[in-house]
DOKOL-389040 format. One record per residue (C-alpha): x, y, z. Coordinates in pm, 1 decimal, always signed. Layout:
<nodes>
+----------+----------+----------+
|       xx |       yy |       zz |
+----------+----------+----------+
|        X |        Y |        Z |
...
+----------+----------+----------+
</nodes>
This chain:
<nodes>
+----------+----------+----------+
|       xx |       yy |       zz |
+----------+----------+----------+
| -20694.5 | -26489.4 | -12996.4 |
| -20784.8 | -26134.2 | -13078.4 |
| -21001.5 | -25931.3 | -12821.5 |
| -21315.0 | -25844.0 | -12836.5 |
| -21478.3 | -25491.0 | -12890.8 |
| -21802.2 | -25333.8 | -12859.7 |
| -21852.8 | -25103.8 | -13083.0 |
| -22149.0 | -24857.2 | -13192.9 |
| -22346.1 | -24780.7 | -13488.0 |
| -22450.3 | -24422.5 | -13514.4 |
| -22734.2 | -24331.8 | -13818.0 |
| -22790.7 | -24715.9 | -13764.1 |
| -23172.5 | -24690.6 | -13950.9 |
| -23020.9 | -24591.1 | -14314.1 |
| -22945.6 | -24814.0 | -14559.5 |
| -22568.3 | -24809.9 | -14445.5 |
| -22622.9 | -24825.0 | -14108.4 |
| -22866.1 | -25109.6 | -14158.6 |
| -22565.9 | -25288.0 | -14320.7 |
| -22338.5 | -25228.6 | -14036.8 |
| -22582.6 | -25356.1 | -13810.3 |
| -22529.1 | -25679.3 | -14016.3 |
| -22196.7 | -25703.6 | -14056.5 |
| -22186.1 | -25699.2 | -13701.8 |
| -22429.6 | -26032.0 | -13659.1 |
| -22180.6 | -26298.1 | -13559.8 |
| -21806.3 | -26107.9 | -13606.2 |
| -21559.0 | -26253.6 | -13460.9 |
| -21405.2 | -25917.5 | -13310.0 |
| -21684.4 | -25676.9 | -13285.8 |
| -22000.2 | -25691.7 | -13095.6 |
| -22267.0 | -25460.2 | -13170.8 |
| -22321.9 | -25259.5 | -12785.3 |
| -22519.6 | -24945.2 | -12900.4 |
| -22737.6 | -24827.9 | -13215.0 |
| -22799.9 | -24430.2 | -13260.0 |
| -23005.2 | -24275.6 | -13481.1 |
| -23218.5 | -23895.8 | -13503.7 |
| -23376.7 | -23804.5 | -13211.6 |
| -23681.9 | -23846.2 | -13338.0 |
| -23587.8 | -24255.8 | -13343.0 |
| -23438.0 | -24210.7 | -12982.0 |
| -23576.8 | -24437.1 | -12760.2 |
| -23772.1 | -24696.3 | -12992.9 |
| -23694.9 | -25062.5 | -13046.2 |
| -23454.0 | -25114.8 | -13365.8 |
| -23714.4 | -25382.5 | -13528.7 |
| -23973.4 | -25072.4 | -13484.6 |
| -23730.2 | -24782.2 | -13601.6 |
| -23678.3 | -24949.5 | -13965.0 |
| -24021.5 | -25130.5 | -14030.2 |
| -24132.3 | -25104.8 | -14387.6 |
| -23751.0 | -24948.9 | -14431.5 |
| -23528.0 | -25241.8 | -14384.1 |
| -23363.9 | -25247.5 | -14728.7 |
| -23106.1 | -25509.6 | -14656.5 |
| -23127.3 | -25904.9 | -14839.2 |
| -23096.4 | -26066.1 | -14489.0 |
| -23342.8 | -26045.6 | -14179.6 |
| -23282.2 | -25844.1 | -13875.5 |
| -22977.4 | -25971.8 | -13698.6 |
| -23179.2 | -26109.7 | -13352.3 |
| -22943.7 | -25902.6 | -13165.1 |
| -23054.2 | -25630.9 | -13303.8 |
| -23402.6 | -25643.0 | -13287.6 |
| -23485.6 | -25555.7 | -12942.1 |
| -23225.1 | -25291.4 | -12915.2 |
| -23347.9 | -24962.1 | -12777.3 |
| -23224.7 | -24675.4 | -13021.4 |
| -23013.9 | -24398.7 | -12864.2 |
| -22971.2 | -24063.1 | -13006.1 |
| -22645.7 | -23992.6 | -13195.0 |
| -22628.5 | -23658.0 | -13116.0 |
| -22803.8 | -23658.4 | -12735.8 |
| -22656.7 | -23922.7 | -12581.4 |
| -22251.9 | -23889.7 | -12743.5 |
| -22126.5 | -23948.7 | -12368.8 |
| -22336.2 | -24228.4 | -12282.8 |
| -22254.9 | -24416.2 | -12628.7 |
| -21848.4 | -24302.3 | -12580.7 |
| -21907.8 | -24507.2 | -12235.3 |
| -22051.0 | -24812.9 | -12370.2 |
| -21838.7 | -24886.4 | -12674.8 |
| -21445.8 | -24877.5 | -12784.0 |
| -21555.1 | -24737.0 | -13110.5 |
| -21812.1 | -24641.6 | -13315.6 |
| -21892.8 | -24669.8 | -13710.8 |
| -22044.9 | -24391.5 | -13825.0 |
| -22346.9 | -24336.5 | -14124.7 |
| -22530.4 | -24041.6 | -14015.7 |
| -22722.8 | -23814.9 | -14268.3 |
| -22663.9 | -23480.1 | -14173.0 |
| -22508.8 | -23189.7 | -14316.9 |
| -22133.5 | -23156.0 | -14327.3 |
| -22081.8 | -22951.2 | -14077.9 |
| -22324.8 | -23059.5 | -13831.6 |
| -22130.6 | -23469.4 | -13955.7 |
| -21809.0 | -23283.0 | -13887.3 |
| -21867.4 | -23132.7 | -13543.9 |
| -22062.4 | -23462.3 | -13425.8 |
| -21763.6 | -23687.2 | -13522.1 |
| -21559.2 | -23493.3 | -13330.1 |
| -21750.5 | -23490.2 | -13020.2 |
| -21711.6 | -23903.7 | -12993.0 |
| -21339.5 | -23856.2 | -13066.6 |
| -21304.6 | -23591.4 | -12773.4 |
| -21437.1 | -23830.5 | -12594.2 |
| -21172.9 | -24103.2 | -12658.1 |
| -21456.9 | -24254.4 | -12856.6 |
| -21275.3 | -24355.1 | -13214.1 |
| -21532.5 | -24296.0 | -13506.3 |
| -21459.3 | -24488.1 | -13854.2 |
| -21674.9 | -24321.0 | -14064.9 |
| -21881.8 | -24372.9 | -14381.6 |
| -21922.9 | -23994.7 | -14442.1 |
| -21722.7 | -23761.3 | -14678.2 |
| -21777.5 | -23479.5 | -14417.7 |
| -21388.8 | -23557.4 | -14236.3 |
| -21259.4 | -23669.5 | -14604.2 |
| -21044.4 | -23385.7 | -14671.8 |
| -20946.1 | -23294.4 | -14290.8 |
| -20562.8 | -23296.7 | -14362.8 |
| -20541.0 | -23504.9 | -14068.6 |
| -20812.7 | -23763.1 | -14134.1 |
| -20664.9 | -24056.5 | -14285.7 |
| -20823.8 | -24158.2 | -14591.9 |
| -20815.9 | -24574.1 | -14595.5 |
| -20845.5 | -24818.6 | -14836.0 |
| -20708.4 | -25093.9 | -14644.9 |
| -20517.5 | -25295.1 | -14890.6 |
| -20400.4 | -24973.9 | -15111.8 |
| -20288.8 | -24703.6 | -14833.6 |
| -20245.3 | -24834.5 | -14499.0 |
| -19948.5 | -24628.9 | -14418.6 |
| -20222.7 | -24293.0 | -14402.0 |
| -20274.1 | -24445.1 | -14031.2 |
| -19965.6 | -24338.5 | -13927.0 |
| -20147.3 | -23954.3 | -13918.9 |
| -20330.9 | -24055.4 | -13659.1 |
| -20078.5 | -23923.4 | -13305.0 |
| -20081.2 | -23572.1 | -13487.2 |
| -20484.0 | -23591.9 | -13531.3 |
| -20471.0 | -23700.9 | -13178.6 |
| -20264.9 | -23404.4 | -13048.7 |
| -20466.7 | -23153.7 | -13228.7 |
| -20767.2 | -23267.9 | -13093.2 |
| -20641.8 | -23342.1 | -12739.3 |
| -20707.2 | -23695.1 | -12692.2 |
| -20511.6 | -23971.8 | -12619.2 |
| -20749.4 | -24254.1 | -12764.7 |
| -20974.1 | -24090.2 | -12950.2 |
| -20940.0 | -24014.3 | -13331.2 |
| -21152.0 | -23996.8 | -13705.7 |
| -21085.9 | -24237.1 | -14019.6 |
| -21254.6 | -24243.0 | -14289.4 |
| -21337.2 | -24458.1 | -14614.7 |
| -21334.4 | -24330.5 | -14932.2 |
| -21624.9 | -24252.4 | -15183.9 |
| -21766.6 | -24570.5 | -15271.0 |
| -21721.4 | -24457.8 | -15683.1 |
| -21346.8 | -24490.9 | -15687.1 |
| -21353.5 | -24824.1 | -15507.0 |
| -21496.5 | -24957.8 | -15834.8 |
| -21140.8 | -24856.7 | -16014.6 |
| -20879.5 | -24719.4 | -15787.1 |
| -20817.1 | -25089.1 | -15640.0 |
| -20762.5 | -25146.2 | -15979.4 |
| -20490.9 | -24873.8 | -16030.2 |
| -20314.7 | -24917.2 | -15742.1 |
| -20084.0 | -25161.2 | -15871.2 |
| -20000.2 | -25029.1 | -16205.9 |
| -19904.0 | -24726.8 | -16054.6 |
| -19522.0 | -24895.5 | -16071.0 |
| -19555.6 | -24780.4 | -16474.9 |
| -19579.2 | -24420.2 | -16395.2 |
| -19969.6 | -24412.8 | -16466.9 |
| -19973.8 | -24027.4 | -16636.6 |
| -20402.7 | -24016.6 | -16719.0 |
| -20692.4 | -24156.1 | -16631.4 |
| -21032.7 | -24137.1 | -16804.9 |
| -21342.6 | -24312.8 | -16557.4 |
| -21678.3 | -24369.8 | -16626.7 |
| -21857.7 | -24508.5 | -16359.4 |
| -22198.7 | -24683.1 | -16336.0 |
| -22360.8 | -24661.4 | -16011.8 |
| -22634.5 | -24856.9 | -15827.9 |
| -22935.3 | -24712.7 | -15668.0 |
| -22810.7 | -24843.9 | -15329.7 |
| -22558.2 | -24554.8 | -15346.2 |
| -22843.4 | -24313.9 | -15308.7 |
| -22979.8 | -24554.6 | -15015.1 |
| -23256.1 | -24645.3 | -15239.8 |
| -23405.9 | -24928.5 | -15377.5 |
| -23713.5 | -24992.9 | -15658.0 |
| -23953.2 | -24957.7 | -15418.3 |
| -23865.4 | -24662.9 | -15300.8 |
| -23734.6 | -24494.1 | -15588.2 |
| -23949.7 | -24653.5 | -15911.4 |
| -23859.7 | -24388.5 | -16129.6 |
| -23517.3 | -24530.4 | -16179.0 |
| -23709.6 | -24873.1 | -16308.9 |
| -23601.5 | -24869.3 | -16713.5 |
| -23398.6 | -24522.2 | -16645.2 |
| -23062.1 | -24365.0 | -16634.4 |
| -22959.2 | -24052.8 | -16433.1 |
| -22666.4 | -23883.8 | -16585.5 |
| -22565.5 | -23677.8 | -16325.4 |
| -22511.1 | -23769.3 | -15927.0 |
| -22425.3 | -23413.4 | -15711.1 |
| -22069.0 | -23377.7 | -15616.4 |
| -21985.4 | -23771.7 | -15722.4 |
| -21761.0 | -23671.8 | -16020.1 |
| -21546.4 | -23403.4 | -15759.5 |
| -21468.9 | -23691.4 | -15524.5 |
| -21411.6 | -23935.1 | -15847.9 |
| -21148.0 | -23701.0 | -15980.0 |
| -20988.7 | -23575.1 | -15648.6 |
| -21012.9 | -23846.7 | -15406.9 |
| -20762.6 | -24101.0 | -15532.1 |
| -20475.0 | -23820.6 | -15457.6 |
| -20514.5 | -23817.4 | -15134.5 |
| -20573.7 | -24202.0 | -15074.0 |
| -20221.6 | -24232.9 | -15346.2 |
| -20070.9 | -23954.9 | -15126.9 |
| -19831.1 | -23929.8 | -14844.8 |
| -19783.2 | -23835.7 | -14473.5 |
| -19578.8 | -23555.1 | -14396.9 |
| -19535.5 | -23349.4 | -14084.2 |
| -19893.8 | -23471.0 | -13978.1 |
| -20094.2 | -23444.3 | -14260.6 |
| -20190.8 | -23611.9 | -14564.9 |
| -20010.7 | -23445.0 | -14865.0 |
| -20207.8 | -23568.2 | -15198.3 |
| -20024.1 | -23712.5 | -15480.4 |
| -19964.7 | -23511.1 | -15754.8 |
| -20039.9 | -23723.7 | -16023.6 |
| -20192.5 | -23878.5 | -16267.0 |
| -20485.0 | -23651.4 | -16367.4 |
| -20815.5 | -23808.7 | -16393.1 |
| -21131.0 | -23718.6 | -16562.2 |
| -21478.7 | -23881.0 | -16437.6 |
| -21844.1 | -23895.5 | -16537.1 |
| -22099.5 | -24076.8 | -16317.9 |
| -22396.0 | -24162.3 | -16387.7 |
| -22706.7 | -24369.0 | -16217.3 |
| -22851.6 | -24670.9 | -16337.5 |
| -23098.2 | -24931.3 | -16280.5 |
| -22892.9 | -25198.6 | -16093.7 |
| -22958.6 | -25250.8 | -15695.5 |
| -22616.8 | -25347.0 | -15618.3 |
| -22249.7 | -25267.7 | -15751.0 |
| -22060.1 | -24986.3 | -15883.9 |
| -21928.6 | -25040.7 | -16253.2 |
| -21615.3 | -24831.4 | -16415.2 |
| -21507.6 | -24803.5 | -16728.5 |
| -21118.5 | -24672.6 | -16725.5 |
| -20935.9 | -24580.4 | -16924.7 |
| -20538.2 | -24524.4 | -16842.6 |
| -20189.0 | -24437.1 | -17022.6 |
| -19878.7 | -24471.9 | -16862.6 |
| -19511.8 | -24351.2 | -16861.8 |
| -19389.1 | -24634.3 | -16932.4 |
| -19632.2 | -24876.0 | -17097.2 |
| -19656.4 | -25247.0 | -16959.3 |
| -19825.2 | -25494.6 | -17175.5 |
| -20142.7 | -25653.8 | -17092.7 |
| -19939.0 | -25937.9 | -16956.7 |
| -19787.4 | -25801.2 | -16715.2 |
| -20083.7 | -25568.6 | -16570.8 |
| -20314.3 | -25930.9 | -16536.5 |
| -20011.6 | -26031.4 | -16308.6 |
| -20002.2 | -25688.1 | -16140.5 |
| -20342.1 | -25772.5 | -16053.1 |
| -20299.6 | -26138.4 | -15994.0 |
| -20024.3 | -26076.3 | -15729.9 |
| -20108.6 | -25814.1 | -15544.7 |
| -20190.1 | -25850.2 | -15220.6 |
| -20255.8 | -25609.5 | -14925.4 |
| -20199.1 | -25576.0 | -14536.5 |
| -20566.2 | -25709.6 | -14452.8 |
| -20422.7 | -26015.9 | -14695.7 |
| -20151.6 | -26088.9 | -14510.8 |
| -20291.2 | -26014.5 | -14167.6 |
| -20524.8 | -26216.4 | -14254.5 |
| -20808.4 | -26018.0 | -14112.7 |
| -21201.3 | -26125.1 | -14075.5 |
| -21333.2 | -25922.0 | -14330.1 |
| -21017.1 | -25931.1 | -14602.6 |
| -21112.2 | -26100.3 | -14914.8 |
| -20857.5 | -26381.1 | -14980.9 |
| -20757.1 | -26249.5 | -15306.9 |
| -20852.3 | -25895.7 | -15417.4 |
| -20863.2 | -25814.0 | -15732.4 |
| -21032.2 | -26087.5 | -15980.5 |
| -20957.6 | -26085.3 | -16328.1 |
| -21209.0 | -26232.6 | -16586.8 |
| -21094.7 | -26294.4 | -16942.3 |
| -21481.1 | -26382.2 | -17025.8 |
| -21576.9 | -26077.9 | -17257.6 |
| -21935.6 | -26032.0 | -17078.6 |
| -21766.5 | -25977.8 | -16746.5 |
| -21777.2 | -25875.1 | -16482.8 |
| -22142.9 | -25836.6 | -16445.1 |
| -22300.3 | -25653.6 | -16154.5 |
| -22542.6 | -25933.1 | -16106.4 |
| -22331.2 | -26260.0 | -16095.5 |
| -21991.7 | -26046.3 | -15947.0 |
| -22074.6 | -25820.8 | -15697.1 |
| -22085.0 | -26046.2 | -15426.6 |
| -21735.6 | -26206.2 | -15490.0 |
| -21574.6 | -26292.7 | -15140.3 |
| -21882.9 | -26171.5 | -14963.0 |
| -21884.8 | -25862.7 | -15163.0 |
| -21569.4 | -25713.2 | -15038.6 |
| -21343.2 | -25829.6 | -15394.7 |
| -21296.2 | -25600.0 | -15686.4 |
| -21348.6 | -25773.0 | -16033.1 |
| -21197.5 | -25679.1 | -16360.5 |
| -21266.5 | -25697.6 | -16702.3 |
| -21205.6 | -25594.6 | -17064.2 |
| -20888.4 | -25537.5 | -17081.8 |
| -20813.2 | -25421.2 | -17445.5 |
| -20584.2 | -25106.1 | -17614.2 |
| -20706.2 | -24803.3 | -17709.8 |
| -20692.0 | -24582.9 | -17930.8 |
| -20679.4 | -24271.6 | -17769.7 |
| -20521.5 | -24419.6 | -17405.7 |
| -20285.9 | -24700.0 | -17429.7 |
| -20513.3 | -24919.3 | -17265.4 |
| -20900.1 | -24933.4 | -17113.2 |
| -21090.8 | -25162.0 | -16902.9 |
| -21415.7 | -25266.4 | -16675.8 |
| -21391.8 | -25294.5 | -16280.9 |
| -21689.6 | -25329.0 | -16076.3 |
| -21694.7 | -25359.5 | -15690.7 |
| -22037.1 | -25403.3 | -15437.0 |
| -22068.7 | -25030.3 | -15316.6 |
| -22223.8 | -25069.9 | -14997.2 |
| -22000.6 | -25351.3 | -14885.2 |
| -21668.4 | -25323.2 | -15004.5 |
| -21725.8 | -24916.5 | -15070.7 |
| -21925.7 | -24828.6 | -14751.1 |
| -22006.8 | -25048.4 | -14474.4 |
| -21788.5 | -25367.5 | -14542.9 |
| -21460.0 | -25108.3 | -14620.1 |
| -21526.2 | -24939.7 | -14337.4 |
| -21535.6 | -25256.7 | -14115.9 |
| -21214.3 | -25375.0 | -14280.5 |
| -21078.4 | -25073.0 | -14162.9 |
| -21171.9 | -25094.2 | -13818.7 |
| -21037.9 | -25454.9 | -13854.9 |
| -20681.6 | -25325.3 | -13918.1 |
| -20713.9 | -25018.0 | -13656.4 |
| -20786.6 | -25300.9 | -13379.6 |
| -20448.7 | -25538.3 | -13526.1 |
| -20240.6 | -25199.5 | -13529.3 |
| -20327.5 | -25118.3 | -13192.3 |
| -20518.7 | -24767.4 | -13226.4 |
| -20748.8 | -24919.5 | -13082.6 |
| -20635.3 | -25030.3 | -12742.5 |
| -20715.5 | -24865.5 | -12411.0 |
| -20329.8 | -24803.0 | -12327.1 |
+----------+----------+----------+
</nodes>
């Protein structure tokens, strides 16, 4: 039986927090020991903190509720005391994200983070957990330059590439040379919803700051290697990305398109995607969905509506596969971006920490 582990959420009020804070209501590993949020939030009950905010399709986990709310930055050696980890969702700038992470992980509290601020830290490892699970073997050189024994940063990637990079990942056996994404994004991503953001009701937003950056430079270092205790980023393929905003609550939708050195047939990538399996899969860990990727051969699917929350939202769904005249081939992947591309990811992730052992007390 695995052991159990209390764990924190820090910037538990936002919309992501408010999903960790979920995810932790009834895991089989984790138990939810301290919630953190501004100091302004510092020192009310959790039920108090996010009325009229709770943005999430499910009630208040009870646990929850009556939780006095701690203040991430205040109280960082109380919280390091209390929990063997924390998840972290802050909104703050990067550098203020950046120095706060680092203050739990100096304090041999690890943080598994939802933020992009530690993203391109060479030494920050850069999980999805099924694709690159290997990028956790950074962590002893993170460790050494920070001067901890137990304490360390991981982070998730942007929830956009989640939508297609899953995808990818297992073509990448044909040499994929080019990738064209255009990805789709719910309101959720900007931790809104209708009600509090009714201008995006029968509207599109063609541009979300800094989202087609990470879309075109993130996969390289999640596709990339360790060596001599950093993360060196792949050097190919070469991706182009527009993002855009729409009217949908939940799920991230790409259209890719993708040519390859040496060109499989549509055959053989459905079976790429059909087989694959990850570490989480064959760990068989709490969160893993049993099979990741989902192809549809329905040509109205996948659909954000009826797909998103395939194996409890943490499955990637695929569509449309079809040539092209311009790539060899194109398609449509959608995945739920605040469970398997924020909160749920980064739970997975803890997930395999804990089986790996980066999580133990030594």
């Amino acid at each position: 039986m695995m052991k159990q582990y209390k764990v924190g959420v820090i910037g538990g009020t936002g919309m992501v927090g408010q999903r960790f804070v979920t995810l932790m209501d009834g895991h089989p590993w984790f138990q939810l020991a301290a919630i953190a949020a501004s100091p302004r939030s510092a020192g009310k009950r959790y039920e108090d903190a996010v009325a009229g905010r709770w943005a999430m399709d499910v009630p208040i986990p009870e646990q929850a509720r009556d939780m006095v709310l701690l203040s991430a930055q205040d109280d960082v050696d109380r919280i390091a005391s209390m929990v063997d980890f924390v998840f972290s969702a802050v909104d703050m700038g990067k550098e203020e994200i950046q120095a706060l992470e680092e203050a739990y992980a100096r304090r041999e509290c690890p943080v598994v983070s939802n933020n992009s601020a530690h993203r391109w830290t060479p030494d920050v490892p850069m999980v999805i957990p099924e694709i690159n699970p290997e990028h956790l073997q950074v962590i002893p050189a993170q460790r050494q330059r920070l001067g901890t024994r137990r304490g360390f940063i991981a982070v998730k990637s942007n929830c956009s590439i989640q939508s297609y990079v899953p995808a990818l990942s297992p073509l990448r056996p044909f040499g994929i040379e080019k990738v064209l994404v255009c990805t789709y994004q719910a309101i959720s991503g900007a931790g809104k919803n209708f009600d509090t953001w009714p201008e995006m009701v029968d509207n599109l937003i063609p541009y979300i700051g800094g989202e087609e950056e990470k879309s075109e430079q993130e996969p390289r270092k999640v596709w990339g290697r360790v060596e001599e205790g950093v993360i060196v980023n792949a050097d190919a393929p070469d991706i182009t990305a527009q993002c855009l905003r729409v009217p949908v609550t939940n799920g991230h939708t790409a259209a890719a398109f993708v040519t390859f050195r040496e060109k499989p047939s549509m055959d053989q990538m459905r079976a790429a995607w059909q087989s694959f399996q990850g570490l989480p899969q064959q760990l068989g860990l709490p969160t893993a969905p049993k099979q990741f990727l989902h192809y549809f051969d329905q040509p109205d699917r996948p659909q954000a509506r009826l797909d998103r929350d395939l194996e409890g939202g943490m499955a990637v769904s695929i569509g449309r596969l079809r040539p092209d005249s311009q790539y060899d081939y194109k398609f449509v992947s959608l995945s739920h971006n605040t469970l398997r591309g924020a909160a749920g990811g980064a739970v997975l992730l803890a997930e395999l920490l804990c089986a790996q052992g980066y999580m133990d007390r030594g």
